[in-house]
BAKOL-553141 format. One record per residue: x, y, z of N, C-alpha, C, O in turn; residue in one letter. Coordinates in steps of 0.2 Angstrom, whole numbers, plus 5000, padded with zeros to 4 digits. Example, Ala and Ser with C-alpha at 12.3 -4.5 7.8 and 13.67 -1.06 7.14 Angstrom:
<pts>
506649725039506249785039506649845039507149835042A506449895035506849955036506450005039506750065040S
</pts>
This chain:
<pts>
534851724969534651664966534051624969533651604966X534151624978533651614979533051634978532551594976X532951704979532251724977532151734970531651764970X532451724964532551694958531951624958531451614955X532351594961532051504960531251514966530851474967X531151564969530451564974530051614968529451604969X530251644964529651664959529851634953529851674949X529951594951530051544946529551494950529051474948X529751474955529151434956528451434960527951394959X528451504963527651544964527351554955526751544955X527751574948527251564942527351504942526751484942X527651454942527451374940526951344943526551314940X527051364950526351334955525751384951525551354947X525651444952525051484947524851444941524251434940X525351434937525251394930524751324930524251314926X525151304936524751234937524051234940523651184938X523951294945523351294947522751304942522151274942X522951374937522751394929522451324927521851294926X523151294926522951194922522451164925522151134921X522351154931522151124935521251144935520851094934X521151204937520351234936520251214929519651204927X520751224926520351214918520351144916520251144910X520351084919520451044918519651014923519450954923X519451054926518951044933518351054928518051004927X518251104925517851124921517951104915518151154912X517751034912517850994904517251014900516651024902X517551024894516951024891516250994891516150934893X515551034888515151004889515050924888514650894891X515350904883515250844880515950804880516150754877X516350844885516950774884516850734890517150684889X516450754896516250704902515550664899515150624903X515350694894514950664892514850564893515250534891X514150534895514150454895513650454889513250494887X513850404886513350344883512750364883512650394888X512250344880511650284881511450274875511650294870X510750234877510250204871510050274867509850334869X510250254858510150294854510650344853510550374848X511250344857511850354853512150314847512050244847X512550344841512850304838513350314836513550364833X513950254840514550274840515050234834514850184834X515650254831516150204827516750204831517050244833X516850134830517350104834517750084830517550054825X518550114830519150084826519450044831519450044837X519950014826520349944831521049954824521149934818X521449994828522249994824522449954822522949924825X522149944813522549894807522249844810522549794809X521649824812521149774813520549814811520149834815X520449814804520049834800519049794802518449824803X519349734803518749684802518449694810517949664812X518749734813518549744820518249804821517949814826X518249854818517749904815517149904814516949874809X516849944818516049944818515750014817516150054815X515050024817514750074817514150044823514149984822X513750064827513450034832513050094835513250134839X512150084833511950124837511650094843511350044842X511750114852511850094857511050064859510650104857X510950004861510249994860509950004866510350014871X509150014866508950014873509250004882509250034887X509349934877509449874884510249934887510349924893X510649974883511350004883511949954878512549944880X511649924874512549884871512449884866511949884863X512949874863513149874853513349804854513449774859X513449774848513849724845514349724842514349764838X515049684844515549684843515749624840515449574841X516349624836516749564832517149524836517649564838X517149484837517349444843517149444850517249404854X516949514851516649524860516049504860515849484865X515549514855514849484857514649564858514949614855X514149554864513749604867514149644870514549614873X514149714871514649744877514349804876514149834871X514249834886513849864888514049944887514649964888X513549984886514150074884513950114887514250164889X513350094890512850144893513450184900513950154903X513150234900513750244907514250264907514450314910X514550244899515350264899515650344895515350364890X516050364898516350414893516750374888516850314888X516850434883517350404878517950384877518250344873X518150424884518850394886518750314889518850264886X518350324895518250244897517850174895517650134898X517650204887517250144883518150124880518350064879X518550164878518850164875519350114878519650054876X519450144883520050074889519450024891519749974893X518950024890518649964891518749914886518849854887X518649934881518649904875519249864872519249814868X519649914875520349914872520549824879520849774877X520349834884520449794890520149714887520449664885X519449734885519349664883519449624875519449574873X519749674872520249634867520749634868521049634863X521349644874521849624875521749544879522049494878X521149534883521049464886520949414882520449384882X521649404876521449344872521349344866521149294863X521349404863521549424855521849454853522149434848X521949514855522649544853523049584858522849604863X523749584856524349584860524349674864524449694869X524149724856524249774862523649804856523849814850X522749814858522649844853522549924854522749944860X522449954851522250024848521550034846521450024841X521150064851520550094850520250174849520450214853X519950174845519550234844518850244843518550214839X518750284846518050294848517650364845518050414846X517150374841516950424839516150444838515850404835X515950504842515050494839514950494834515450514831X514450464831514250474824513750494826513850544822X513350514828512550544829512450534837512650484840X512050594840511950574845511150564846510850574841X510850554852510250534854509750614855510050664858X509150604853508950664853508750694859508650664864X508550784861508350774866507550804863507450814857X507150814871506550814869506350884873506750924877X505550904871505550974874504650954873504250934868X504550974881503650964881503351024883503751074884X502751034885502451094890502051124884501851104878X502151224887502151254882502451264879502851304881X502451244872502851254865502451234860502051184861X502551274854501851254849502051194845501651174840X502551164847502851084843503351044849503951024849X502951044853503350944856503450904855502950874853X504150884855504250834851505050804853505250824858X505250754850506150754849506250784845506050774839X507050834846507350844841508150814840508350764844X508450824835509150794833509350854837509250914838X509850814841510550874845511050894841511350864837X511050944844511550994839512151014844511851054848X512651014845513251024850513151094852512951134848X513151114857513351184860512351214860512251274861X512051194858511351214859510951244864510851204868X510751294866510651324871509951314874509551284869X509651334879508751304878508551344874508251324869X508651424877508351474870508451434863507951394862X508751434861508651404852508351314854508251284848X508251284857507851234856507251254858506851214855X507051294861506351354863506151344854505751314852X506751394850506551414846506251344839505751354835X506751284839506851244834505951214837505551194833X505751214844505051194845504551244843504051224845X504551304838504251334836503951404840503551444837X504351404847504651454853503951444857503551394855X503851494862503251484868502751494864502751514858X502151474868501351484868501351544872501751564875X500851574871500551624876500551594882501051604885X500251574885500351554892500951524895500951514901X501451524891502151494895502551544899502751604898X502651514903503051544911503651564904503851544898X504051624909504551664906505051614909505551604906X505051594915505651564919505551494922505951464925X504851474921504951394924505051354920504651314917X505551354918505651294912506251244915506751274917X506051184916506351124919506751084914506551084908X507351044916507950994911507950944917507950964922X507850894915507750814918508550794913508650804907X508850774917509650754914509950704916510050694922X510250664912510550614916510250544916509750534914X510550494918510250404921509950424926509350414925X510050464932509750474939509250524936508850534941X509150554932508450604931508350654935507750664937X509050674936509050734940508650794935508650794929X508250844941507850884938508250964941508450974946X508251014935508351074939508051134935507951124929X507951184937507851264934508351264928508951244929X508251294922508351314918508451384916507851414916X508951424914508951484911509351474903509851444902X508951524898508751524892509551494888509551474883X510051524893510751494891511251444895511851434896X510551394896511151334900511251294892510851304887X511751254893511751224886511251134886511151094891X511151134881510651074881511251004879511751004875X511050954883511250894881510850824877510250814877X511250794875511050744871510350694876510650654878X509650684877509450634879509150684886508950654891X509150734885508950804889507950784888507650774883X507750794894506950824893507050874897507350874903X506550934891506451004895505751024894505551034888X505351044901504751054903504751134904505051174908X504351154897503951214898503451234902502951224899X503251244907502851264911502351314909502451364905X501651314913501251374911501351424917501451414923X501251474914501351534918500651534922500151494921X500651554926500051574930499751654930499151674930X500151684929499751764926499951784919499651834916X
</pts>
């Protein structure tokens, strides 16, 4: 019995560890934040009139029915959602219910050598290869491997290969080869 109940609980602990990494590594876009030029829709459960559609303005905030101004930039979806949800319990409603959903996101951009720089519309799961390509793909002088993605509020910069996935509000610098 006992050693019954130590490998019943050597798979459970495994099971959980399994849960645990997979939970470490979230999808591309569900740790995803906010910013200017997102456009997200906001429901409010059976508070119709508190329903919005709201694309995130420069400054970072949408406008809301009763809250005024309120700031997104920064936020996941989960925690725009308990934010949201926080500041309409402070004095309008008892328990509400919020949901959050993209409606479009903000584009990213692609400079250097490429025979079209520009912004594009993001597309979920996009890799740089195919934004290489939606730019019209390399020039002859473009490096095969220095292709740089500037990411994020802090604009961290890093190397790229042709299969990182591209995100929402991404610039990515095509470089010229040297030979």
């Amino acid at each position: 019995m006992v050693k019954l109940l130590r490998i019943l609980w050597v798979m459970f602990s495994g099971m959980c560890s399994l849960a645990a990494q997979a939970d470490a590594t979230p999808a591309t876009l569900q740790s995803y934040m906010f910013g200017p030029g997102d456009t997200i829709k906001i429901s409010v459960y059976q508070e119709a009139d508190l329903s919005v559609t709201a694309e995130i303005s420069q400054q970072g905030f949408i406008d809301m029915p009763l809250l005024g101004s309120v700031k997104m930039t920064g936020l996941t979806q989960q925690s725009a959602k308990e934010h949201l949800e926080q500041l309409l319990k402070d004095g309008y409603l008892v328990a509400p219910s919020v949901s959050i959903t993209v409606d479009s996101y903000r584009p990213f951009f692609i400079y250097g050598e490429v025979r079209s720089p520009g912004s594009y519309p993001y597309q979920p799961d996009i890799t740089l290869e195919q934004a290489i390509a939606l730019s019209g793909g390399l020039l002859d002088r473009a490096s095969r491997s220095q292709w740089h993605i500037q990411r994020g509020a802090d604009k961290a910069t890093f190397v790229a290969k042709s299969d990182t996935i591209i995100l929402p509000g991404d610039v990515i610098k095509i470089e010229k080869s040297f030979f």
